[in-house]
MARVEX-679723 format. One record per residue: residue in one letter; x, y, z of N, C-alpha, C in turn. Coordinates in steps of 0.001 Angstrom, whole numbers, padded with zeros to 6 digits, always signed. Atoms other than C-alpha are relative to their C-alpha. Example, Ala and Ser with C-alpha at 12.3 -4.5 7.8 and 13.67 -1.06 7.14 Angstrom:
2
A+000890-001190+000000+012300-004500+007800+000900+001200+000000/S-000820-001190-000060+013670-001060+007140-000770+001090+000730/
END
This chain:
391
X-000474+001283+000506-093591+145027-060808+001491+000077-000309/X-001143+000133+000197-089979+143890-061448-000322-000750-001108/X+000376+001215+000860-090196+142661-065002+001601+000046-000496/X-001857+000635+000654-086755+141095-066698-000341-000107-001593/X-000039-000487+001107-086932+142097-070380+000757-000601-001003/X-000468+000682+000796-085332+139711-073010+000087+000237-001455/X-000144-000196+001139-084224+141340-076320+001148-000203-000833/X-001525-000059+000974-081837+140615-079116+000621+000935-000260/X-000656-000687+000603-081432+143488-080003-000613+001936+000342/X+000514-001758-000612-081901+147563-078424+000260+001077-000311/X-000390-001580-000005-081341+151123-078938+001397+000147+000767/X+000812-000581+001617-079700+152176-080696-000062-000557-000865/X+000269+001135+001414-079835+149522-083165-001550+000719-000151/X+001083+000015-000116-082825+150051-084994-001136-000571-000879/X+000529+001004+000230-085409+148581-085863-001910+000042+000048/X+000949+000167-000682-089121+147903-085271-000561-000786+001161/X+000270+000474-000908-088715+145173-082722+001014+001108+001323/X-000790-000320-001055-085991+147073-081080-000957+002040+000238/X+001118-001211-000216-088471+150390-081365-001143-000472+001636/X+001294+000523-000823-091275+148439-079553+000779-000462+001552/X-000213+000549-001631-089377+146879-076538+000677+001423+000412/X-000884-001046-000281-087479+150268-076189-001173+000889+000710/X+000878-001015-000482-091018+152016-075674-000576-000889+001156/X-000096+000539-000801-091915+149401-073684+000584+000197+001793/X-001086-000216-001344-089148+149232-071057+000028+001666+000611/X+000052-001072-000692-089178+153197-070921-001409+000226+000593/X+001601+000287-000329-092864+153085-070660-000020-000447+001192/X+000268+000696-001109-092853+150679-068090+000528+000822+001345/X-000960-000522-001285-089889+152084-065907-000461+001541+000346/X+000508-001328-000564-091618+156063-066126-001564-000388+000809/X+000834+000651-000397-094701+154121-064770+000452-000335+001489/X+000076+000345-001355-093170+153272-061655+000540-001660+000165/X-000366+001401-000245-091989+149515-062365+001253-000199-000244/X-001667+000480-000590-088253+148164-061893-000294-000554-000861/X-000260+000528+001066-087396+147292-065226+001523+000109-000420/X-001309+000437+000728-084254+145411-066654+000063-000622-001269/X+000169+000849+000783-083586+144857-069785+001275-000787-000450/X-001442+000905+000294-080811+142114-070607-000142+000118-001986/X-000363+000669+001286-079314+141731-074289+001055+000150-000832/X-001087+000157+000298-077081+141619-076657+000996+001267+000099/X-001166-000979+000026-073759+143620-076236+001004-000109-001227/X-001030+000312+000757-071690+142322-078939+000255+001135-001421/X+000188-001015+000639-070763+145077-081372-001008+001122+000141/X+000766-000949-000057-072641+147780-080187+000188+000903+000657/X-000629-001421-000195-071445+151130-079592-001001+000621+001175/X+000596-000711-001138-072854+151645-075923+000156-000929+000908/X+000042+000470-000455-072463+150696-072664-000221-001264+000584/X+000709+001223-000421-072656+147433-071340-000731+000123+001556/X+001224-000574-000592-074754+148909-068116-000479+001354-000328/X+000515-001245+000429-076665+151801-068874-001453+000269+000524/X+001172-000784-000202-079523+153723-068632-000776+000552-000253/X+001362-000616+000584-082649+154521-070896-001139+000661+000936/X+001210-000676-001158-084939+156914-068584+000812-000702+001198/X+000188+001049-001140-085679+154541-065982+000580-001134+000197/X+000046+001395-000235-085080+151543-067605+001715-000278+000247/X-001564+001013+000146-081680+149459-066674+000344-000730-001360/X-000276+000931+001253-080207+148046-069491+001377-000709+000504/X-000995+000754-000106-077629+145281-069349+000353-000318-001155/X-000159+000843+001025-075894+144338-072520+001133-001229+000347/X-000813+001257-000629-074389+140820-072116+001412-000268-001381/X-000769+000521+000802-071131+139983-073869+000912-001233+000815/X-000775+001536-000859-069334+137092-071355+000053-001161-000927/X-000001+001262+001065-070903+134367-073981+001128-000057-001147/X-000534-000311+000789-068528+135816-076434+001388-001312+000107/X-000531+000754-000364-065800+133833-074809+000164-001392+000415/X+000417+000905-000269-067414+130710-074114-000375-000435-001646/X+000392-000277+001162-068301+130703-077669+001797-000746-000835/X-001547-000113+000551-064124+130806-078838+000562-000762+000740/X-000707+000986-000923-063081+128377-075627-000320-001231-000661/X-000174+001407+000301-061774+125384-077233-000316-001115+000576/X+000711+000925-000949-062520+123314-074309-001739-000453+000243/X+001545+000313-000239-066385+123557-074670-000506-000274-001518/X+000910+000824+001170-068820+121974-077054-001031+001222-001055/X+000495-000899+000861-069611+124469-079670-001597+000292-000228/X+001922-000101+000162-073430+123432-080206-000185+000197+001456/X+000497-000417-001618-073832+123618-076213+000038+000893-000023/X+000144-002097-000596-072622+127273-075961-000651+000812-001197/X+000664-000767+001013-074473+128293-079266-001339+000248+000673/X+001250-000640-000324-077531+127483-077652-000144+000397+001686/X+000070-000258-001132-076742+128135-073847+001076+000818+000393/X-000778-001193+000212-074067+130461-074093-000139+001098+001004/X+000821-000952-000617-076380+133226-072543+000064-000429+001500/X+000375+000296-000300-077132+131325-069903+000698+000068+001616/X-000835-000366-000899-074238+131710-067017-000500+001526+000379/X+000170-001712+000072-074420+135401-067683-000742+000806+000554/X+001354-000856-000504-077914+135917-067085-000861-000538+000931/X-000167+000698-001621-078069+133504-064126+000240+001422+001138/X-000543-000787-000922-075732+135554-062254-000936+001633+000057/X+000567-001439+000162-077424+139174-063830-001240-000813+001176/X+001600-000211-000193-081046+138110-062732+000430-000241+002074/X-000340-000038-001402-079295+136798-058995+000089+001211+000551/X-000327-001334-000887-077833+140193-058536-000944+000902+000065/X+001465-000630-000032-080838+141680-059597-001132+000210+000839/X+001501+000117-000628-083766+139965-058012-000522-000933-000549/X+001501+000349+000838-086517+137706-058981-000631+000716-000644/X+001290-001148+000265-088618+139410-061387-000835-000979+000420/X+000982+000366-000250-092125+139388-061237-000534-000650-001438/X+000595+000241+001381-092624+138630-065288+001122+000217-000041/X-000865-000131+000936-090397+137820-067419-000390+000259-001729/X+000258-000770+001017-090494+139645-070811+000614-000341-001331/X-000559+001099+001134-089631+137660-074213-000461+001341-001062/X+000414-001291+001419-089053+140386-077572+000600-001125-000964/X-000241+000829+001199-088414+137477-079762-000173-001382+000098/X-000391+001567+000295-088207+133731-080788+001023-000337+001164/X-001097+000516-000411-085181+133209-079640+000230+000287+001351/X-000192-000607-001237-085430+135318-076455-001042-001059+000955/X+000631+000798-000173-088596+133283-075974+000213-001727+001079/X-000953+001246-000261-086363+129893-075731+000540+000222+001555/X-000293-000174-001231-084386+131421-073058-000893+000324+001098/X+001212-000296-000865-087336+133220-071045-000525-001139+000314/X+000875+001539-000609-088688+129757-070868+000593-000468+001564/X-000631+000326-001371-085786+128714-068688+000106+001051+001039/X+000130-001264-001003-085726+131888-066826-001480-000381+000891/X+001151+000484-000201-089204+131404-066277-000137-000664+001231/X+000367+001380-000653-089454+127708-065333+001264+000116+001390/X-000997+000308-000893-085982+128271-063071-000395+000770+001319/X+000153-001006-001217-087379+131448-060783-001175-000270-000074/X+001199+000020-000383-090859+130164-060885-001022+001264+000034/X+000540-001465+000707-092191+133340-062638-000984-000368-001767/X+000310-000657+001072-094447+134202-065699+000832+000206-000857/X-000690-000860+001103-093459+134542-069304-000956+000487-000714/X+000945-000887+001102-095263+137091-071546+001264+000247-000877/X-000544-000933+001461-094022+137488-075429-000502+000419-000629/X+000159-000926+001085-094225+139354-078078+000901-000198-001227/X-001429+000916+001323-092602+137843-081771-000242+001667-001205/X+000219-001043+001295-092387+140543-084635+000673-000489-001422/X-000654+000600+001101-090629+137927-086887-001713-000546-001449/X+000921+000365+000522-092851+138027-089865-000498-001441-001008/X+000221+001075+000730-092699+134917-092272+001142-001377+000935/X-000763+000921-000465-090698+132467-089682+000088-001403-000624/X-000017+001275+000638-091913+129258-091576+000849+000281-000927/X-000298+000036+001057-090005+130162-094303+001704-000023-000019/X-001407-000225-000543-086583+129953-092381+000407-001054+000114/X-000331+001376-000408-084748+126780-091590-000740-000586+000687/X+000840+000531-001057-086576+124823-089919-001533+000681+000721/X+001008-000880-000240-089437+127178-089578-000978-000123+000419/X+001696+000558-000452-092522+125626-089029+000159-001087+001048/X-000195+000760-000970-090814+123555-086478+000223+001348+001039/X-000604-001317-000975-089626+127022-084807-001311+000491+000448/X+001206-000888-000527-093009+128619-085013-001139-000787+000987/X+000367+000371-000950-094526+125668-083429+000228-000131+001157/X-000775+000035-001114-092299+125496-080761-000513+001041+000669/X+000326-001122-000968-093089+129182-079843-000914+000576+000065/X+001466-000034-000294-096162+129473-080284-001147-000433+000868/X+000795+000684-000721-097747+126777-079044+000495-001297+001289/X-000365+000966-000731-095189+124496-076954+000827+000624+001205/X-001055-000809-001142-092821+126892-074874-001269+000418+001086/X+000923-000655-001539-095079+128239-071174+000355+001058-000196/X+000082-001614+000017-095842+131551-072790-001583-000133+000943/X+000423-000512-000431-098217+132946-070711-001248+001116-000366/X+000527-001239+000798-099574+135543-072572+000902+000414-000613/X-000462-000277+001110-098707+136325-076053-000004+001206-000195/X+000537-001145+000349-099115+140400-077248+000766-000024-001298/X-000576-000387+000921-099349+140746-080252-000410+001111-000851/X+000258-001477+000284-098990+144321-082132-000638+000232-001089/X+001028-000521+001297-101327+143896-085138-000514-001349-000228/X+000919+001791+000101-104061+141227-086137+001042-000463-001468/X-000858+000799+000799-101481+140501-088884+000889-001286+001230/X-000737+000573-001078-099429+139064-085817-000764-000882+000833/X+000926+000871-000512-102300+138008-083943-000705-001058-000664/X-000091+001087+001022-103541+135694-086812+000832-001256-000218/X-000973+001011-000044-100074+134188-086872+000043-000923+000986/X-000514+000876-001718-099898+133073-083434-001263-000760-000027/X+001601+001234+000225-103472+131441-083833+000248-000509-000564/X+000299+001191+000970-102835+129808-086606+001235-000838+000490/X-000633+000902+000029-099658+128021-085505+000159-000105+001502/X-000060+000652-001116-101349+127078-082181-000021+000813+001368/X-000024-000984-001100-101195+129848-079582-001346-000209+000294/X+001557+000283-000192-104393+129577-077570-000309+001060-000173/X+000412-001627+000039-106855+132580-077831-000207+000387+000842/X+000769-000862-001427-107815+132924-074086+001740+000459+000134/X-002044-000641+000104-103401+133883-074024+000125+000753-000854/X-001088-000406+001210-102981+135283-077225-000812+001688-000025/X+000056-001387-000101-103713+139729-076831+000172+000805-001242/X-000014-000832+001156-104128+141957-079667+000184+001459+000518/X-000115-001637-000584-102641+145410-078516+000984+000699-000594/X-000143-000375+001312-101630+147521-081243+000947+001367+000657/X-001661-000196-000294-098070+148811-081312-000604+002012+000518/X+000144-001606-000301-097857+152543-080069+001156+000797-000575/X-001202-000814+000222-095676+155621-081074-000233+001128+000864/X-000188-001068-000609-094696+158524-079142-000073+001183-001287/X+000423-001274+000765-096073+161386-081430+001296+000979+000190/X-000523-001208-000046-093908+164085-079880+001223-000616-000363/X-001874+000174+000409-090523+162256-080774+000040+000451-001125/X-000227-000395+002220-091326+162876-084747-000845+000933+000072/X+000661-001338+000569-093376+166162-084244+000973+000806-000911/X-000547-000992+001129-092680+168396-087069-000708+001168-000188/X+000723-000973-000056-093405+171669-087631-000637+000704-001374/X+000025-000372+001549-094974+171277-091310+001271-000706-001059/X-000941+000828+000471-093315+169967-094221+001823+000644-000552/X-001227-000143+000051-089632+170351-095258+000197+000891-001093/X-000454-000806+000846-088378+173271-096751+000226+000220-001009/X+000015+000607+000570-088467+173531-100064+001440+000616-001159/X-001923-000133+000938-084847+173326-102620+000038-000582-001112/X-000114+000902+001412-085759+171817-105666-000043-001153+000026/X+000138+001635-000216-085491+168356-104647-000549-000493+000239/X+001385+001196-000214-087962+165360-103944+000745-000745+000650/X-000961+000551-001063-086138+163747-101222-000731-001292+000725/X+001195+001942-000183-088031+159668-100599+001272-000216+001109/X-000740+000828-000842-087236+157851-097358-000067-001026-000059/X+000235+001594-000232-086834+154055-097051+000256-000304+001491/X-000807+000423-001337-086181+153114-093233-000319-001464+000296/X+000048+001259-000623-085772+149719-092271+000793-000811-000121/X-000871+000976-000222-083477+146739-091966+000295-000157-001901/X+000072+000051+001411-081700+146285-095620+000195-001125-000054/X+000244+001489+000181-082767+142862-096839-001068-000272-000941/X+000733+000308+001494-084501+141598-099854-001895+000089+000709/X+001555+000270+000106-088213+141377-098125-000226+001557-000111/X+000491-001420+000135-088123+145365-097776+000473+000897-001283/X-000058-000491+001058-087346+145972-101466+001050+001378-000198/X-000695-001019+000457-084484+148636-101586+000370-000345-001511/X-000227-000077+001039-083485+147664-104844-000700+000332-000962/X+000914-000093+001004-086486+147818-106595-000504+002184+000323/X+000272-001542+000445-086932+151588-105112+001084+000645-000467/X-000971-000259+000733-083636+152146-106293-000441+000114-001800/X-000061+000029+001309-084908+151184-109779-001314+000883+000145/X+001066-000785+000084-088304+153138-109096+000795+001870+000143/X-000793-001457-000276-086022+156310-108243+000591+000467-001735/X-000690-000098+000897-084097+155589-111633-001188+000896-001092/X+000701-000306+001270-087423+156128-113737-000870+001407+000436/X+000239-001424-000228-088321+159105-111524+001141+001204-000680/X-001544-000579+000526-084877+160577-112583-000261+000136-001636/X-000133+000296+001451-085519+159585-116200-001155+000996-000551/X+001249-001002+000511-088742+161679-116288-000078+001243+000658/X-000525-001354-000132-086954+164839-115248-000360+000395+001260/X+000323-000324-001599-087841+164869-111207+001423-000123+000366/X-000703-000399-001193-085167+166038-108995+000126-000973+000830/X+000028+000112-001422-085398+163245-106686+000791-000655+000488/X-001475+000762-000498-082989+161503-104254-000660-000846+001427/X+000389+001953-000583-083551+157796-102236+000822+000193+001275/X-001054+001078-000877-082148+157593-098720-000651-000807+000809/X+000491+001449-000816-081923+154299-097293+000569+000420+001518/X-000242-000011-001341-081876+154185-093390-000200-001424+000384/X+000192+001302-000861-080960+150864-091965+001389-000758-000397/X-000977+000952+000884-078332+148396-091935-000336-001440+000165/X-000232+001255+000584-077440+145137-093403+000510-000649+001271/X-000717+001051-000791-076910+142133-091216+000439-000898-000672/X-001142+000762+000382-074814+139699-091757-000662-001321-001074/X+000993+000966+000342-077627+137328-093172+000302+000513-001628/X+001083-000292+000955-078491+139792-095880+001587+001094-000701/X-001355-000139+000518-074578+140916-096684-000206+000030-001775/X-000046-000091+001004-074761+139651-100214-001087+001102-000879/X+001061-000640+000580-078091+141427-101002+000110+001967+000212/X-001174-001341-000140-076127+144772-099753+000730-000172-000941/X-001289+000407+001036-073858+144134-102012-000726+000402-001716/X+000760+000492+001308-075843+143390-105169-000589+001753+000096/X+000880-001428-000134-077910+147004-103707+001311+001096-000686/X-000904-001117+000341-074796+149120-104380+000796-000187-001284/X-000923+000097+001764-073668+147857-107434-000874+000503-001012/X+001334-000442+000618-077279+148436-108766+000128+001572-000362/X-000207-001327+000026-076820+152046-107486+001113+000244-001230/X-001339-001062+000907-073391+152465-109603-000174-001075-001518/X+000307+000599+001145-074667+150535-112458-001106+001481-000484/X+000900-001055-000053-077848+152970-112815+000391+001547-000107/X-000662-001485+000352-075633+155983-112537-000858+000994+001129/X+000661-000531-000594-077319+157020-109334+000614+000079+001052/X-001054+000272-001536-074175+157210-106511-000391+001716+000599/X+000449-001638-000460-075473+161206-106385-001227+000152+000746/X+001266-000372-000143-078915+160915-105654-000384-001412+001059/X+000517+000931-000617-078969+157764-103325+000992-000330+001367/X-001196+000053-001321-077530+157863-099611-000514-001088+000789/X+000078+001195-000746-077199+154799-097538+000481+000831+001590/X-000708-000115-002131-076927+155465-093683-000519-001444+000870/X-000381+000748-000919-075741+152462-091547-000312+000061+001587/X-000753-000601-001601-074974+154831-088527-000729+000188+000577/X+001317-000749-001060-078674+155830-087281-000239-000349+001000/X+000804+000446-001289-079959+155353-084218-001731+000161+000205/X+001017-000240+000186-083152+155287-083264-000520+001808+000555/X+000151-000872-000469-083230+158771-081984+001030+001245-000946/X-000375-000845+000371-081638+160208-084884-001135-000073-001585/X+000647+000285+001114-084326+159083-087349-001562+001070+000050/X+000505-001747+000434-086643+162716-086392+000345+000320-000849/X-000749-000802+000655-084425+164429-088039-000048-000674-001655/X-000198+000653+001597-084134+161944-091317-001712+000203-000323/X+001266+000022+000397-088037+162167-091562-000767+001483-000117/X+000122-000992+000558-088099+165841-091305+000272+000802-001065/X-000720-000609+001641-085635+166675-094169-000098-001294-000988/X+000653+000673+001392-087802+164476-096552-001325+000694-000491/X+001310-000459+000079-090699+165127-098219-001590-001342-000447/X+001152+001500+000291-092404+161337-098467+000902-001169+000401/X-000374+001231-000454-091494+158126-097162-001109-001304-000284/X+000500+001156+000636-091882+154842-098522+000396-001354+000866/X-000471+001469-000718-092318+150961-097461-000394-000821-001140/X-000140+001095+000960-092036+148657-100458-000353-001626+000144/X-000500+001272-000457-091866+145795-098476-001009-000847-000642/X+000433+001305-000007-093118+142302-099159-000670-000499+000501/X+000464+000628-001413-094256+141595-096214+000153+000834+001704/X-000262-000739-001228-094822+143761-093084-000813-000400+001387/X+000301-000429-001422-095849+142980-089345-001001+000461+000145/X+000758-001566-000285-097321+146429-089086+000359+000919-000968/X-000372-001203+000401-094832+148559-090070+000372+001426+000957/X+000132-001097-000911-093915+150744-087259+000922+001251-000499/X-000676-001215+000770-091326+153159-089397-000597+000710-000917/X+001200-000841+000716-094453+153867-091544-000873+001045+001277/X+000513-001320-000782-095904+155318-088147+000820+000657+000643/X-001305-001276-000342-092768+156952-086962-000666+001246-001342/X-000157-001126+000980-093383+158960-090673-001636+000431-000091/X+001129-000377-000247-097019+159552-090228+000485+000741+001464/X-000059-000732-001181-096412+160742-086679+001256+001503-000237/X-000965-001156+000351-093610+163195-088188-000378+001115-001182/X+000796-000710+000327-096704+164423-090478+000808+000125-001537/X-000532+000160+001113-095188+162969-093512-000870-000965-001052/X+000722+001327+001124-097085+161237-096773+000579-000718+000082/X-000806+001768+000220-096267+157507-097193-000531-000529-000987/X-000171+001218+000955-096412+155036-099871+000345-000615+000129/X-000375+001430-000095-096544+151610-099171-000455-001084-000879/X+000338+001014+000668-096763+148365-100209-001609-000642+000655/X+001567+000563-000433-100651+146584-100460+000030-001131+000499/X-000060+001221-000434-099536+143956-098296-000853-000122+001364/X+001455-000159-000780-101913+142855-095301+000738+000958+001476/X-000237-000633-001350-099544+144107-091956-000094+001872-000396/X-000133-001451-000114-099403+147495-093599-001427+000678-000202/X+001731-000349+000211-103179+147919-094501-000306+000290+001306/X+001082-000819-001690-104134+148108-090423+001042+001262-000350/X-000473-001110-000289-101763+151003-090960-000523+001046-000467/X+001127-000987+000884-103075+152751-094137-001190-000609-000235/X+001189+000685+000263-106438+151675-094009-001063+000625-000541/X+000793-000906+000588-107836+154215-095981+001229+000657-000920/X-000877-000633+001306-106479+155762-099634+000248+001939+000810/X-000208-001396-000107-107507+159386-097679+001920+000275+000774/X-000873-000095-001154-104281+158491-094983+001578-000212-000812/X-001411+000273+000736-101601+157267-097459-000049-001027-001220/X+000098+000802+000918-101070+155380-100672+000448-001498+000085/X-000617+001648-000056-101186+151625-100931+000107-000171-001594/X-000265+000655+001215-099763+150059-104313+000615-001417+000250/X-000424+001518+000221-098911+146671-105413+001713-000357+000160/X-001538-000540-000249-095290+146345-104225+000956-000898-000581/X-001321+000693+001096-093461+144393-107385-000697+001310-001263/X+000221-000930+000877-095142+147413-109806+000553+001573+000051/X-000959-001518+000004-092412+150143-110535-000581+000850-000782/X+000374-000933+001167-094234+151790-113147-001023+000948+001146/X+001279-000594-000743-097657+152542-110436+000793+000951+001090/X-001451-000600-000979-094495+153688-108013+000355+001275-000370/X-000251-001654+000076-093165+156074-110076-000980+000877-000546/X+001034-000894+000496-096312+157362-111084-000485+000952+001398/X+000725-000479-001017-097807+157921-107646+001225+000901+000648/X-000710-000680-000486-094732+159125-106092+000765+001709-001525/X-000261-001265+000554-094112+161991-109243-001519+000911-000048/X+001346-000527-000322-098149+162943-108646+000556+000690+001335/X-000162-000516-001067-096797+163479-105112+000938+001387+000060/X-000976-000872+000305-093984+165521-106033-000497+001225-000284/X+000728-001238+001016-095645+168010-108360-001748+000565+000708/X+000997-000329-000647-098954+168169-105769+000378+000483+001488/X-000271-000298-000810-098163+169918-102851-000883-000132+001122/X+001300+000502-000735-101767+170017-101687-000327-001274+000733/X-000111+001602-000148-101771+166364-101961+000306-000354+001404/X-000932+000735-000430-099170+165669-100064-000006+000592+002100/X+000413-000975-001076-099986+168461-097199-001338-000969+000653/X+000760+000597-000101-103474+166456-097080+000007-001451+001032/X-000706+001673-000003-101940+162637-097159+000392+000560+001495/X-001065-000382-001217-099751+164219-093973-000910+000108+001004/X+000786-000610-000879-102545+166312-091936-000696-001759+000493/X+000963+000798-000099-104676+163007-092586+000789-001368+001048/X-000870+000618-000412-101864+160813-091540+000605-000287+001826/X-000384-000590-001331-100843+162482-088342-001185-000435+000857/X+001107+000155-001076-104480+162625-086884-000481-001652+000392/X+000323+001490+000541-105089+158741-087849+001049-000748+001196/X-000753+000625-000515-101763+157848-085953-000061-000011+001622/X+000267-000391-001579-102634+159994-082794-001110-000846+000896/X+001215+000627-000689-105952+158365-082216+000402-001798-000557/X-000254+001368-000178-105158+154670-083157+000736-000781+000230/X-001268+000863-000616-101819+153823-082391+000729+001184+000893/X-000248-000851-000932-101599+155757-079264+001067-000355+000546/X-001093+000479-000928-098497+155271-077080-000730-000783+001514/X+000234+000294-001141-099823+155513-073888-001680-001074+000212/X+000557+001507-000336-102768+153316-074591+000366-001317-000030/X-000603+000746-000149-100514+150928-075514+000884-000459+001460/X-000928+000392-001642-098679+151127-072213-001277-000738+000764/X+001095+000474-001018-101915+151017-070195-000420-001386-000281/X+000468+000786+000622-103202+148249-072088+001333-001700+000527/X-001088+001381-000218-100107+146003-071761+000892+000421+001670/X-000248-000110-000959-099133+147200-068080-001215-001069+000746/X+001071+000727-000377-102579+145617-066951+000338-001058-000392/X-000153+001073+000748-101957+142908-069333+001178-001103+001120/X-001147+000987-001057-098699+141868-066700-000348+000023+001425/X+000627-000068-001098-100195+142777-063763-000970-001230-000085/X+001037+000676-000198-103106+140493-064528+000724-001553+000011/X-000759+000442+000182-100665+137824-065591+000841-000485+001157/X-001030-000106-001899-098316+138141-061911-001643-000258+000923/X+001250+000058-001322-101651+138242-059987-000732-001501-000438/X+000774+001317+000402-103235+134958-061875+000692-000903+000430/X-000871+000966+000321-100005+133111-061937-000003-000911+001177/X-000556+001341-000631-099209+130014-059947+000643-001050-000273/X-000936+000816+000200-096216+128379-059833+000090-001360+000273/X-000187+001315-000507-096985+124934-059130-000286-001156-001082/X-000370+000771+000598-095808+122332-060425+001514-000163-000555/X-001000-000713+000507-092610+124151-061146+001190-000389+001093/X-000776-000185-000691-089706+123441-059379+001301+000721+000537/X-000916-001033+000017-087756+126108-058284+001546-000207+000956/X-001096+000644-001138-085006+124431-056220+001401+000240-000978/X-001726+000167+001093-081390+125600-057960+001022-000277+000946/
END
């Protein structure tokens, strides 16, 4: 298959949507299929063609300029911008055979891609509370149930739920449950030990995934004579600026600029290494998806502590695999995480239990198989008629 791949946002940014289309596209392209993925280029410290494995990557920046040209209509090139760019890419390219939507917004465009080459769209959304955004419940209807998706996949019945309820049909809508590559975060046992209690946070920094509050859960570990030290992995977008802001003042209010490291700079292929020199990793969040940086740290044979919210439950779905707590209660926080500290057994347990749990249910390569068929079946059903493909 030739599929055309539509993401906001790729490796190395990182992320959990940009995790998932990344395994994806390599997935696909060591498989044997001609995969491109188009997206954004704009600030991002890598090639604008390149080369993951197999897959092609294109990052597009041309709109950039169309965008700043005085002569054009500002709301036109906000939302069609893209649209020259990836004309010409997909010409020089080829027809795909499927076109491949990793978001909302990618969605929008894939439509016209789509409807213009008389092709298939299959998405996949990982945006978790969208109603709750501008216009939101006009957005989620739109892409749910009004855009010519094709087939929906979505990576946890938290996700699959969503898309039902705001209209996705069910004979379209796929439940195929995100995968990780085990051997990227193998570890060989847990992290050496130096006196310290060393907690990970990884994920996008923004008020639904609670850094501040483990900031203040760190403070009352600190206060009750534990060793331990907070780093955050992820950065701030431009959205969530002020709430960065507010995070580091917290830190130097608290008296905690020693024991709490922020990294911006990661990639997704440098976040092994951050999950080996810890000894527990946490997800606070609010609201999760899934959670796929909780199975990066299970697959790296690390305890977790998360929040008892519903996307992270298919993850820990059992107290033996990892701790769920109520995720606005700092007191149950720093209790469970200084139990962890001071139990070694524990935590050895939580890990072993963790690891085996991740191998057998959120497999990689069943995920490939699973959603390779899924486009195949999709390209072989399809029929373009009605469609007019005349440009």
């Amino acid at each position: 298959m030739r599929v055309l791949a539509l993401a906001p946002a790729y490796h190395p940014l990182i992320g959990g949507a940009e995790s998932y289309i990344r395994t994806i596209a390599t997935g696909l392209a060591a498989r044997g299929h001609d995969v491109l993925v188009a997206t954004d280029g704009d600030r991002v410290p890598a090639p604008a063609d390149d080369l993951d494995g197999q897959a092609r990557i294109r990052r597009l920046v041309a709109y950039r300029e169309l965008l700043d040209d005085p002569t054009k209509l500002r709301w036109e090139q906000m939302q069609f911008s893209t649209a020259e760019e990836l004309a010409a890419l997909v010409d020089d390219w080829g027809t795909p055979d499927v076109v491949f939507a990793n978001s909302h917004e990618t969605a929008v465009l894939g439509s016209m891609v789509a409807m213009t080459y008389g092709r298939p769209l299959v998405a996949n959304f990982h945006e978790q509370q969208p109603e709750r955004g501008p216009l939101g419940r006009g957005r989620a209807r739109l892409v749910y149930a009004t855009l010519p998706v094709n087939a929906l996949v979505a990576g946890s019945r938290f996700y699959y739920e969503k898309a039902i309820a705001y209209g996705s049909p069910v004979e379209t809508t796929h439940h195929i449950p995100h995968g990780i590559e085990c051997e990227r975060f193998a570890t060989e046992g847990p992290r050496r030990p130096d006196g310290r209690f060393v907690i990970v946070l990884s994920g996008r920094i923004a008020p639904r995934k609670q850094q501040d509050f483990m900031v203040r859960v760190l403070a009352r570990l600190v206060a009750g004579g534990l060793d331990a030290h907070l780093v955050i992995a992820g950065r701030a977008h431009s959205s969530d600026l002020t709430y960065h802001e507010r995070l580091l003042v917290l830190v130097k209010e608290l008296e905690l600029s020693d024991r709490v490291t922020l990294r911006q700079d990661l990639a997704l292929d440098d976040m092994p290494e951050v999950y080996r020199e810890c000894d527990v990793v946490v997800q606070p969040s609010l609201a999760e998806g899934l959670g796929l940086a909780v199975l990066e740290a299970m697959a790296a044979g690390r305890p977790t502590v998360v929040s008892d919210v519903s996307g992270l439950r298919e993850v820990i779905s059992d107290p033996h695999i990892g701790l769920r707590l109520p995720p606005r209660a700092e007191g149950a926080w720093a209790e469970a995480l200084a139990q962890l500290a001071a139990d070694e057994r524990l935590r050895a347990r939580l890990a072993a239990n963790a690891l085996s749990t991740v191998r057998r249910e959120f497999n990689v390569r069943r995920m490939l198989e699973q959603t390779e068929r899924l486009l195949e079946g999709v390209r072989a059903a399809w029929s373009p008629d009605g469609f007019d493909t005349d440009r």
